[in-house]
One Martini backbone bead per residue (centre of mass of N, CA, C, O) as a GRO file, in nm:
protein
  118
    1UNK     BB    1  -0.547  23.071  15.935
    2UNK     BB    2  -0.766  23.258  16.094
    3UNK     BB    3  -0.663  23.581  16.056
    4UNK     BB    4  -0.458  23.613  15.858
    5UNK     BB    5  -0.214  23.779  15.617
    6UNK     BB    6   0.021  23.591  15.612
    7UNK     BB    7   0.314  23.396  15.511
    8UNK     BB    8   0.640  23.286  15.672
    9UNK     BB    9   0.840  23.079  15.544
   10UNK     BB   10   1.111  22.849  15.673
   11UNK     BB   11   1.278  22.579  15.574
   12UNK     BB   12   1.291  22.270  15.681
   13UNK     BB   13   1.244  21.933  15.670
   14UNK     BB   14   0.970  21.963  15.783
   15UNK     BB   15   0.837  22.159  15.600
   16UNK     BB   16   0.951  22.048  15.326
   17UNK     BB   17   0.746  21.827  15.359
   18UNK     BB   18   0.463  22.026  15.393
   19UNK     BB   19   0.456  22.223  15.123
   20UNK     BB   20   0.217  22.168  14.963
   21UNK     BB   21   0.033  22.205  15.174
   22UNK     BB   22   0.113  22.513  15.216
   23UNK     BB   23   0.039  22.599  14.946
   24UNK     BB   24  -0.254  22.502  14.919
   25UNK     BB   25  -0.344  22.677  15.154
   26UNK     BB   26  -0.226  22.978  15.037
   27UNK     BB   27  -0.430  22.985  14.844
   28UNK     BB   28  -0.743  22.885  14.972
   29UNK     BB   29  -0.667  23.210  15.124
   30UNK     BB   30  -0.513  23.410  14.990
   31UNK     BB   31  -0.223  23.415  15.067
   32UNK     BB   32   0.070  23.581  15.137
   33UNK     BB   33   0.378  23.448  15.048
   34UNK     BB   34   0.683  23.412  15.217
   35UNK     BB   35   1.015  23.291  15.099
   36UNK     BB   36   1.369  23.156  15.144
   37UNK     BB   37   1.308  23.097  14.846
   38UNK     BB   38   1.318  23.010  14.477
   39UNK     BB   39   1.258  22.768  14.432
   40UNK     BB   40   1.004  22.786  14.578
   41UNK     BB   41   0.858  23.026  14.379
   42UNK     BB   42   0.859  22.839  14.132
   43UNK     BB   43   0.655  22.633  14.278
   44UNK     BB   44   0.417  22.876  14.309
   45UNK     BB   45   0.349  23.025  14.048
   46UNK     BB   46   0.064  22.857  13.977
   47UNK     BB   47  -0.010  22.984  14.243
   48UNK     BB   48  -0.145  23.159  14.508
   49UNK     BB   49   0.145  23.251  14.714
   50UNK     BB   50   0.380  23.329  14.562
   51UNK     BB   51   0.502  23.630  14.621
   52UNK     BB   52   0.821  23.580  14.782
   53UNK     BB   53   1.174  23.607  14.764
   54UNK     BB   54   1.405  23.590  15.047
   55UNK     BB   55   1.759  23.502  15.036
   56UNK     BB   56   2.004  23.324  14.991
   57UNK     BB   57   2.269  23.240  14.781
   58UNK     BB   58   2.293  22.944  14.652
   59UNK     BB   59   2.517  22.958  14.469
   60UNK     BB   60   2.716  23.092  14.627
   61UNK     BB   61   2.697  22.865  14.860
   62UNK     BB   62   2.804  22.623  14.686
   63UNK     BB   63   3.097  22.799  14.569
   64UNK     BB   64   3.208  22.797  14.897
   65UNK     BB   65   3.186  22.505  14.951
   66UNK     BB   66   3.407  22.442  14.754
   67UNK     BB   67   3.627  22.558  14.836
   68UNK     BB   68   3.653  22.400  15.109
   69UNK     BB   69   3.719  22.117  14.960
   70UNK     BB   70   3.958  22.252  14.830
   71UNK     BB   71   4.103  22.285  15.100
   72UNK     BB   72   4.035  22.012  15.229
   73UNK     BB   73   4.225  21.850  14.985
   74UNK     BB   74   4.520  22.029  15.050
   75UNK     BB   75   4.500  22.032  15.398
   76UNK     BB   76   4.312  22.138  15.545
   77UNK     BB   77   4.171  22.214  15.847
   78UNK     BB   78   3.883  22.246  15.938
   79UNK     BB   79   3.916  22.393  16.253
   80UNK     BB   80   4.074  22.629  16.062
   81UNK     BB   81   3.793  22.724  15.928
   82UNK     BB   82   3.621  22.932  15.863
   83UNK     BB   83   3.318  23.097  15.924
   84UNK     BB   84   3.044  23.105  15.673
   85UNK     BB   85   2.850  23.339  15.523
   86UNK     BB   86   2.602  23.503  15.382
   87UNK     BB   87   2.635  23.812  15.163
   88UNK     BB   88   2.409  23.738  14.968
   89UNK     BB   89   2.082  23.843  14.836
   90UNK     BB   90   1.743  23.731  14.739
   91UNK     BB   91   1.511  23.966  14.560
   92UNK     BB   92   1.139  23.798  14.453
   93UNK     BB   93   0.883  23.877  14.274
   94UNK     BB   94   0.505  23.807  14.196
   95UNK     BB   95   0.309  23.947  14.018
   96UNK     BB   96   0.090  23.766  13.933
   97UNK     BB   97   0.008  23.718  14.242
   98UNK     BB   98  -0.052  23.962  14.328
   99UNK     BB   99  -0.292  24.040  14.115
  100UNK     BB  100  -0.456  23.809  14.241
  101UNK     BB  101  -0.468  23.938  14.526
  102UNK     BB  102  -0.485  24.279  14.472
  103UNK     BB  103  -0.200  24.395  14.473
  104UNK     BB  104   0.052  24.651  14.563
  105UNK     BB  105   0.340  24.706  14.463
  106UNK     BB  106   0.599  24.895  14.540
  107UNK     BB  107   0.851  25.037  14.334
  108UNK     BB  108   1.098  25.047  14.541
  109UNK     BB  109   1.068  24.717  14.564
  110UNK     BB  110   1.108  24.666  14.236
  111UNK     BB  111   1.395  24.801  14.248
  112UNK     BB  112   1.560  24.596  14.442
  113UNK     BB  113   1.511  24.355  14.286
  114UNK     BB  114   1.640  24.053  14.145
  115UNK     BB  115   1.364  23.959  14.057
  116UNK     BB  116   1.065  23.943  13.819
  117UNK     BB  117   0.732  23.800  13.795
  118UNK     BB  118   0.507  23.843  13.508
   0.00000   0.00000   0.00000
């Protein structure tokens, strides 16, 4: 990680495993983390390194997954469902984690957030 100024973590399966050990990196380098989830965010609130999180509304893609399993339920062929995609986004900023770090947020990202942590 040297010579870095921030991370940005996107987990898949193998990242996933060694989630723990990539927070307690950046933290012990003071670097700002964005993750693509909220869940991560909240996993890294209590050490400095969980900045941001930006990325597709996991409620929303639950709720649209049981659709498809309720229409495939119904009798729809799985290979006539159209292929559906994430359209809202969810953007969460950890104030505590900038203040530990140094940084200020600029207030129009901060009006943009779909959630502040204070």
């Amino acid at each position: 990680m040297a010579g870095s100024e921030a991370v940005l973590v996107q987990l898949d399966p193998l990242m996933d495993t060694h989630l723990q050990q990539i927070v307690e990196l950046a933290a012990r380098y003071r670097l700002p983390a964005i993750y693509d989830s909220r869940r991560i965010l909240a996993l890294t609130s209590q050490v400095d390194g969980g900045l941001i999180s930006y990325g597709a509304d996991i409620r929303g893609m639950g709720r649209a997954g049981a659709s498809y399993v309720d229409r495939i339920l119904r009798g729809a062929r799985p290979k006539d469902l159209p292929v559906d995609q994430a359209s809202r986004f969810q953007l969460v900023i950890n104030l505590k984690t900038a203040k530990a770090l140094g940084l200020t947020i600029s207030p129009s990202l901060l009006a943009q957030a779909d959630e502040v942590i204070e």
